[in-house]
FILO-128229 format. One record per atom (N, C-alpha, C): x, y, z; residue in one letter. Coordinates in steps of 0.2 Angstrom, whole numbers, plus 5000, padded with zeros to 4 digits. Layout:
XYZa/...
***
This chain:
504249784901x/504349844897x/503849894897x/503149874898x/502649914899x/502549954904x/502949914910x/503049964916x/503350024916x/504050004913x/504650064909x/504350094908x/504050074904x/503750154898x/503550184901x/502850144904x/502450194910x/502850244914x/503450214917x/503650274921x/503950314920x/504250304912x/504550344910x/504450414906x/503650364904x/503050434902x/502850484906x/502550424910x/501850464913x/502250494921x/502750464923x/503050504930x/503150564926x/503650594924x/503850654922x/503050704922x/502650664918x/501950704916x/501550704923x/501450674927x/501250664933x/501550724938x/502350754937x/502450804940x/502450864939x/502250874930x/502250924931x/501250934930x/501050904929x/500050934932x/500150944936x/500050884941x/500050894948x/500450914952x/501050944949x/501551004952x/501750944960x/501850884957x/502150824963x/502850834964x/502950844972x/503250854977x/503750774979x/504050784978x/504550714979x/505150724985x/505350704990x/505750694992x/505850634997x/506550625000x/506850575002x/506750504999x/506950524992x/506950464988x/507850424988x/507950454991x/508550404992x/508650354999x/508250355000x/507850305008x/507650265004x/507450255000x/507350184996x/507950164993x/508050074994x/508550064992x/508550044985x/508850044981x/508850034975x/508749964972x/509049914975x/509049834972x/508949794979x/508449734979x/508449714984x/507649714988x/507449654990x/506749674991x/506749724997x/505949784996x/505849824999x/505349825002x/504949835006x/504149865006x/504049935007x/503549975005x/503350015006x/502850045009x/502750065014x/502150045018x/501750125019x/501150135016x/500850225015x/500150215020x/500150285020x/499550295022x/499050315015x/498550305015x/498050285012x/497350335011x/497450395005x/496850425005x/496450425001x/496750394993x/496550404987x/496450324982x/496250334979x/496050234974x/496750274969x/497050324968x/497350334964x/498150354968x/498150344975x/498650334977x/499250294975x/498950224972x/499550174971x/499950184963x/499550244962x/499750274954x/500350304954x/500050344959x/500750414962x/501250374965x/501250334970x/501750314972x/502250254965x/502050204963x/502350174957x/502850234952x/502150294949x/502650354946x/502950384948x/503150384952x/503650434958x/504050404961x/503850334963x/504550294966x/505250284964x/505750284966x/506350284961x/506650204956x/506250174960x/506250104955x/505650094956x/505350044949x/504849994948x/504349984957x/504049974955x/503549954962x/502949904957x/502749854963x/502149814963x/501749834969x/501049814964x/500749844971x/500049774970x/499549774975x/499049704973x/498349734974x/498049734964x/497449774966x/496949724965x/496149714963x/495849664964x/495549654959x/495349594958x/495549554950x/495249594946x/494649604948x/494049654943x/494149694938x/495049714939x/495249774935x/495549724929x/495549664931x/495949624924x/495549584922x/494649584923x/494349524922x/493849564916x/493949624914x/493349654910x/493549654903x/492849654900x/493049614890x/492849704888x/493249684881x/492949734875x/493649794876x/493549844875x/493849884874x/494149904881x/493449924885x/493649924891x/494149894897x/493749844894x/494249804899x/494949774898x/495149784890x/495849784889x/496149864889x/495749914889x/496149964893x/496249984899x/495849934903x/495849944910x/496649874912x/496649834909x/497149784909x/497649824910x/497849854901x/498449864900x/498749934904x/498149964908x/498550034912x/498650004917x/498149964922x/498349914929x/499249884928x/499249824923x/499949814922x/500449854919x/500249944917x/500849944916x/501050004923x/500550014929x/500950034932x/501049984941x/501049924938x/501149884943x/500949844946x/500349834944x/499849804947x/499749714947x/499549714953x/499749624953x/498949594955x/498449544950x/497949534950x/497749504958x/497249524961x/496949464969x/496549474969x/496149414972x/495549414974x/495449444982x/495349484986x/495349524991x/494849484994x/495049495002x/494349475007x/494649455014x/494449425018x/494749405025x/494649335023x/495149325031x/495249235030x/495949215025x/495849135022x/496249145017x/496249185011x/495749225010x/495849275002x/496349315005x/496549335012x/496949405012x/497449365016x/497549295018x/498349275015x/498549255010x/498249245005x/498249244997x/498449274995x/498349354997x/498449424996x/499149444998x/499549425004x/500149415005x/500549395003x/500349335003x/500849275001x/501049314994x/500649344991x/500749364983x/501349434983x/501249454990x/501849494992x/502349474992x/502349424995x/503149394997x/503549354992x/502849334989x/503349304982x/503649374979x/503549424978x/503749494976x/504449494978x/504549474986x/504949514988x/505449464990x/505349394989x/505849364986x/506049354981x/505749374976x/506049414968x/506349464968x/506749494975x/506849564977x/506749624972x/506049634974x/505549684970x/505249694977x/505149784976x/504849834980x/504049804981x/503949824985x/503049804985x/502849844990x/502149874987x/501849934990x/501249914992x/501049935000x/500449885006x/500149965010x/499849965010x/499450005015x/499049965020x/499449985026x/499249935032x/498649975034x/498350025034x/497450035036x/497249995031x/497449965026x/496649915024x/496349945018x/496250025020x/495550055013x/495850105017x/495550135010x/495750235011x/495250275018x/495750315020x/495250335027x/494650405022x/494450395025x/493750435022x/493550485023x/494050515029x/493950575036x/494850615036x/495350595032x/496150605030x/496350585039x/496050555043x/496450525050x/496950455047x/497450445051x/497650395051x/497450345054x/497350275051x/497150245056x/497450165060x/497350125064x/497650085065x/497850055061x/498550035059x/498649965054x/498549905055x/498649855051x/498549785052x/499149765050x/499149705054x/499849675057x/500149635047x/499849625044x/499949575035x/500849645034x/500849715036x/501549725031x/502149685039x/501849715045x/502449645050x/502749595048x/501949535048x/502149475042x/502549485037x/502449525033x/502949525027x/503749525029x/503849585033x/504249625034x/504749575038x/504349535043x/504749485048x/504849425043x/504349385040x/504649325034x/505149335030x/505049395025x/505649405021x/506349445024x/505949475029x/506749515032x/506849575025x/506449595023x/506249645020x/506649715022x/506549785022x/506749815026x/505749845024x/505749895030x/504949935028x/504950005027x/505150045021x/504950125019x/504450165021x/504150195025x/503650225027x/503450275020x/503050285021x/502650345015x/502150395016x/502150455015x/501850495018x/501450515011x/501050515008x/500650555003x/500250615006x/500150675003x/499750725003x/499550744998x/498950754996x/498550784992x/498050734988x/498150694988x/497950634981x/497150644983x/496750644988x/496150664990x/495750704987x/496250764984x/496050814982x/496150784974x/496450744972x/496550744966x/495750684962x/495850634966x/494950614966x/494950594975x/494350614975x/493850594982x/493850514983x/493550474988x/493650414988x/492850424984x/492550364982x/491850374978x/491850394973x/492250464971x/492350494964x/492750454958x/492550474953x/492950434947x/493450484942x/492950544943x/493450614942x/493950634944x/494550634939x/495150664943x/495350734940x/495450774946x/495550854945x/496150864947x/496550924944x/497250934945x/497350984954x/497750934955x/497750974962x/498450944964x/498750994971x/499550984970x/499550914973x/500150874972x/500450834978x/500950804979x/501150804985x/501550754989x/501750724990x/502250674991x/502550614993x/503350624995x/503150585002x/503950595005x/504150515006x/504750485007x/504850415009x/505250435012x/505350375019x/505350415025x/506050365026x/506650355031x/507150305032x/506750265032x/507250195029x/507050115029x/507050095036x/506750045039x/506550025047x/506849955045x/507049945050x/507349865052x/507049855057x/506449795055x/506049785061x/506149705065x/506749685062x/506949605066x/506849595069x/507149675074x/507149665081x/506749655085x/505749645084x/505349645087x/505049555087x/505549525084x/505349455082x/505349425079x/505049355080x/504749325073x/504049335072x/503849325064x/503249345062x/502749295064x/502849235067x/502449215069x/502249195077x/502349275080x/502249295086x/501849345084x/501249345088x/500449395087x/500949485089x/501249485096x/501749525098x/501949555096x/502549505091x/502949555085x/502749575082x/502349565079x/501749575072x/501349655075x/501349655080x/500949695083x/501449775082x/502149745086x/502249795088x/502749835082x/502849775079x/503049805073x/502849855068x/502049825068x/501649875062x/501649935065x/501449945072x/501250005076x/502250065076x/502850025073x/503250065074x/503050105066x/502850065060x/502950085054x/502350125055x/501750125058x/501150185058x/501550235061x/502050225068x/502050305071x/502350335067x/503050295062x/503450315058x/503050365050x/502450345049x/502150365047x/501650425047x/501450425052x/501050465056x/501550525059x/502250515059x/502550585058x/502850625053x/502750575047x/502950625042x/502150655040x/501750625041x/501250655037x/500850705040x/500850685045x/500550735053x/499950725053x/499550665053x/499050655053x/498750635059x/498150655060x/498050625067x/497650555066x/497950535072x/498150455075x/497250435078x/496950375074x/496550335076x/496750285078x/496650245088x/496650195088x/496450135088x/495950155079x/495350065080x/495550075072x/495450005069x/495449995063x/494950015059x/495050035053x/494750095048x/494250005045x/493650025047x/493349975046x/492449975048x/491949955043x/491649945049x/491649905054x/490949915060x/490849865064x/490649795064x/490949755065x/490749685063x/489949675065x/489649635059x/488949645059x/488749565062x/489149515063x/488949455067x/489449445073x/489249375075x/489649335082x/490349315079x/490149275073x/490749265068x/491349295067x/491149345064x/491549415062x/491849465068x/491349455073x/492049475081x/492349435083x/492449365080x/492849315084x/493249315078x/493249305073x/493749305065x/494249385068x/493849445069x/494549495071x/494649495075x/494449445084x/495149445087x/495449415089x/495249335084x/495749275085x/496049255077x/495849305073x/495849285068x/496949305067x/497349315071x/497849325069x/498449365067x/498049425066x/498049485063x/498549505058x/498349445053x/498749455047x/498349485041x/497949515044x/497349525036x/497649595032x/497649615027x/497749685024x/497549715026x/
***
C-alpha cells in the first residue's frame, strides 16, 4: 500500500518539477516477471525510474538506509520502502550473490526488478562495461530484460552531492530482449554475451559513449585480480 500511494503521489509530482519525459512505456510488460536494466548516473535514479515506471518496481539498496534509529532513520525507512526498495548487504563474493538471488526471488514473484549492470554510477556520464549478475537473472528466471535510458538525473543531484535541484528528465524504456537464445546462465559465454547485447541496446538509446572496462577502480591486491577474472562474473 505504501508503494501505491508513493507512486501515485509523488510520480505525478515528479513530472511536473522536473518537467519528466516518459516514453516507450508500453515495452514494459504489465504482469509477469520483468527486468529492467539502466544505465546508471545519479543515487536518485532508482527514484525516477520506480515513479515513472508503469507498474510497481523493486529495486536493492543497501541495508544502511533501513538500519538507522530515531526520527531519521524511520524517515529514511519509510521513503526507501515506499518506493521499492529491497534491504542488502552489498560487496563481492557471496554478498553480491546474495544481492541476486534477492532478485530472482523478485522475479519469481513475477515482479519488475530494477539492476544497473555498471555496478555504480559513472562519474564521467560514459557508459560503461556491464556485469554479467542481470544475464544470470535474465537466463535463470527467463525473465525478459527492458533496457533504460535516463537523461538528466545528474543534473538533478551530482554523485557526491546530497542536494537536489530541479532540472529536466528523461527516461525512455526501450523493447523487451529475449536473451535465451545465448544460453544457459551458467555458461561464463552466455552471461557475457547476453549482458553486452542489453548494454548495446542501451547505449543506443541513451547515446552514450561506450567504455570497454568496468566502472571500477583498479584492483589494489593479487587476490582481487584473481576474484575478477575467475570470479565468474556474476557480481553487480
Amino acid at each position: 500500500m505504501l508503494k501505491s500511494f508513493s507512486r501515485a503521489t509523488l510520480g505525478p509530482l515528479s513530472r511536473i518539477l522536473f518537467r519528466a519525459k516518459v516514453s516507450g512505456s508500453k515495452n514494459v510488460p504489465r504482469t509477469g516477471p520483468v527486468i529492467l536494466a539502466s544505465n546508471h548516473l545519479s543515487f536518485i535514479d532508482s527514484v525516477f525510474i520506480t515513479l515513472l515506471a508503469p507498474r510497481e518496481v523493486s529495486f536493492l539498496a543497501k541495508d544502511a538506509y533501513f538500519t538507522g534509529t530515531g526520527v531519521k532513520g524511520a524517515l529514511s525507512r519509510s521513503f526507501f520502502r515506499g518506493i521499492g526498495a529491497i534491504p542488502v548487504t552489498r560487496g563481492a563474493g557471496q554478498a553480491a550473490q546474495a544481492a541476486l538471488d534477492s532478485g530472482l526471488g523478485l522475479l519469481h514473484e513475477n515482479k519488475a526488478f530494477a539492476i544497473y549492470p555498471e555496478g555504480t554510477r559513472s562519474l564521467d556520464g560514459r557508459l560503461y562495461r556491464g556485469k554479467t549478475g542481470v544475464a544470470w537473472l535474465a537466463l535463470t528466471s527467463g525473465a525478459p530484460v527492458v533496457p533504460v535510458a535516463l537523461w538528466g538525473t545528474q543534473n538533478v543531484q551530482a554523485p557526491g552531492e546530497k542536494g537536489i535541484r530541479l532540472a529536466k528528465v528523461s527516461i525512455e524504456f526501450g523493447k523487451p530482449l529475449d536473451l535465451s537464445a545465448h544460453g544457459k546462465a551458467d555458461s561464463g559465454r552466455a552471461r557475457r554475451q547476453a549482458t553486452d547485447e542489453v548494454m548495446a541496446a542501451i547505449a543506443a538509446m541513451s547515446g552514450q559513449e561506450v567504455v570497454p572496462q568496468y566502472n571500477e577502480p583498479p584492483p589494489k591486491t593479487l587476490a582481487e585480480r584473481v576474484r575478477r577474472r575467475f570470479g565468474g562474473g556474476r557480481r553487480l
